[in-house]
C-alpha positions as CSV (number, residue, x, y, z in Angstrom):
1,X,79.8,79.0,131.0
2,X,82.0,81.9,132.1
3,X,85.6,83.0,131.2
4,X,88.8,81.3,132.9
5,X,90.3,84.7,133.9
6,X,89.7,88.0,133.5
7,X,90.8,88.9,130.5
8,X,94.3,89.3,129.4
9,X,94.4,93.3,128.0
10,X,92.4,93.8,131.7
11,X,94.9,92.4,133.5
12,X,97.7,93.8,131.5
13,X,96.1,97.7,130.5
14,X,99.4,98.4,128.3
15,X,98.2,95.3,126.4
16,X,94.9,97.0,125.6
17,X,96.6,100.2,124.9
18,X,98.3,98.5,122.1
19,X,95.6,96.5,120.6
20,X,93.7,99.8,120.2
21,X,96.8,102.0,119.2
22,X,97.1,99.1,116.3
23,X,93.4,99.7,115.2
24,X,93.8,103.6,115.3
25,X,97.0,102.8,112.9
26,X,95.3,101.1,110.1
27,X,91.7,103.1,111.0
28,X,90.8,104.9,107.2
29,X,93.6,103.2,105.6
30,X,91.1,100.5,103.9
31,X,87.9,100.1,103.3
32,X,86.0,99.7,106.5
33,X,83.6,97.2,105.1
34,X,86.7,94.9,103.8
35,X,87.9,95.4,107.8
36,X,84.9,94.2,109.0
37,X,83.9,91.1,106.7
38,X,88.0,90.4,107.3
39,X,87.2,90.5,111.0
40,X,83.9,88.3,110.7
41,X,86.0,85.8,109.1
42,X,88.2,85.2,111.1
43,X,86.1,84.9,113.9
44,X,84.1,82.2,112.6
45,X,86.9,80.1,111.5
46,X,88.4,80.4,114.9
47,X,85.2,80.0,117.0
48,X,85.2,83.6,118.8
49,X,81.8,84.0,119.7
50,X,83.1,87.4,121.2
51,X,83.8,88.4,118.0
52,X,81.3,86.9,115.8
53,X,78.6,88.9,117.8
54,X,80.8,92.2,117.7
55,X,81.7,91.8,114.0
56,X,78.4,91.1,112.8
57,X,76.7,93.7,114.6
58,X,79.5,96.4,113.0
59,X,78.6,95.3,109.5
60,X,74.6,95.7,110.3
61,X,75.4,98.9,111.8
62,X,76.9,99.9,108.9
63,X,73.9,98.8,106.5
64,X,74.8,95.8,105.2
65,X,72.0,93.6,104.6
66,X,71.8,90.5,107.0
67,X,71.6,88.3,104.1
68,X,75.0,89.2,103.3
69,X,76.2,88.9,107.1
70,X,74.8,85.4,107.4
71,X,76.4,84.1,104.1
72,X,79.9,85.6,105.3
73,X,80.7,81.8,106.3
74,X,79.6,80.6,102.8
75,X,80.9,83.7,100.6
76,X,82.3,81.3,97.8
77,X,78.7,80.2,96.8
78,X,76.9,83.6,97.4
79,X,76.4,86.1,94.9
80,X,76.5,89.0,97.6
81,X,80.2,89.9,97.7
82,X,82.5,91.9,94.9
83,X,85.3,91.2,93.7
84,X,87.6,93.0,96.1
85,X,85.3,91.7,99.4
86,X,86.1,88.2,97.7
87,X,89.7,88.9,97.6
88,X,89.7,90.1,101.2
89,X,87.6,87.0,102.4
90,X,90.4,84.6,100.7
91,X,93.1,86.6,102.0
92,X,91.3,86.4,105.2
93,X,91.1,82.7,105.3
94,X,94.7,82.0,104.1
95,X,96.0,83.9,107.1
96,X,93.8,82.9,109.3
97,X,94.9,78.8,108.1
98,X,98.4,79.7,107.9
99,X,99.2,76.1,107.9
100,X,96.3,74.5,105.7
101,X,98.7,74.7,102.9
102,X,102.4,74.7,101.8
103,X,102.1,78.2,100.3
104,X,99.9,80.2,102.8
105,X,99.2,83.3,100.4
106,X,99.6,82.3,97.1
107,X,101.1,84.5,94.5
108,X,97.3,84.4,92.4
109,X,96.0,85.5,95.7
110,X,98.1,87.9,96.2
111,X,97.8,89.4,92.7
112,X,94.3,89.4,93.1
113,X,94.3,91.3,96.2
114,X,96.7,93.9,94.8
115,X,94.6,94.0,91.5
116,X,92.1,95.9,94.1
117,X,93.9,97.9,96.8
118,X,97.0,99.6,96.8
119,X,100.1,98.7,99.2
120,X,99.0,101.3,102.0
121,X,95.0,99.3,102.0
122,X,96.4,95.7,101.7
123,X,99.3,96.7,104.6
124,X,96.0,97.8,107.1
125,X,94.3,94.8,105.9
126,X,97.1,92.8,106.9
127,X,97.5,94.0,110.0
128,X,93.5,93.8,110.5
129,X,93.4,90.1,110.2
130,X,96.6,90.0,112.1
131,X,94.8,91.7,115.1
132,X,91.7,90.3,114.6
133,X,93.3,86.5,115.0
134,X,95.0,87.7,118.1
135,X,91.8,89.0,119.6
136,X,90.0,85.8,118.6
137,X,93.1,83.4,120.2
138,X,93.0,85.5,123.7
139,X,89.2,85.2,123.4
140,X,89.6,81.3,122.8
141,X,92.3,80.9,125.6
142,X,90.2,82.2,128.4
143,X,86.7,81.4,126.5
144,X,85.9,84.7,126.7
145,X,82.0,84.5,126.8
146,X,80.0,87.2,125.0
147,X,77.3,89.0,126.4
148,X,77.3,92.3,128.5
149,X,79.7,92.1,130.9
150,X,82.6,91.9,128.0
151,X,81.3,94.6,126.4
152,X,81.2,97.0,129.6
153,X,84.6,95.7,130.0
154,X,85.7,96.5,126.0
């Protein structure tokens, strides 16, 4: 398989330049870990293999154990995530299914994700798993493969 088109933020640079200026934004203003299991997510439940392969490689990078990388798409019946990972991974999957249910992000949910960060860590979260689902639909659109020649081109 190979992409339909180059890819979007190549064709359009300011594109890129914005994507990246949105991660530099939120970059220190949350947990990076919560970022990255956010972004793993989100990328499973939309099919980016792009991502999945980026994402899960950042979270090894960073130490986590792969037993805890492959159980990312099971988290609810894993005893490897905290409490505040657990909040981000609903979060993550209620924005990411936006229209799964009537209510999208419940008020529980949303008390339980402010009962572990503050407004300044859940706003970068936000805007992480809003960025992340735009990566992972541009990705989809032109079935951005992954593999070397995306990364040189990341």
């Amino acid at each position: 398989m190979q992409a339909r088109m180059t890819h979007p933020v190549l064709v359009l640079p300011e594109a890129m330049q914005a994507m990246l200026a949105l991660n530099k934004a939120i970059e220190g203003k949350a947990p990076p870990k919560a970022h990255k299991l956010a972004h793993l997510r989100a990328s499973q439940i939309n099919g980016c293999s792009v991502c999945v392969d980026m994402h899960a490689r950042e979270l090894q990078q960073a130490g986590v154990p792969n037993e805890h990388i492959f159980a990312v798409a099971a988290w609810r019946d894993t005893p490897f995530f905290n409490e505040s990972e657990r909040a981000v991974l609903e979060l993550t999957e209620a924005l990411t299914r936006l229209a799964d249910r009537p209510d999208p992000v419940p008020d529980a949910l949303w008390k339980e994700v402010a009962r572990h960060y503050d407004e300044t860590e859940i706003a970068a979260l936000l805007i992480s798993i809003a960025a992340i689902n735009s990566w992972n639909r541009l990705n989809a659109a032109v079935r951005q493969m992954v593999g070397a020649k995306w990364e040189k081109a990341a």
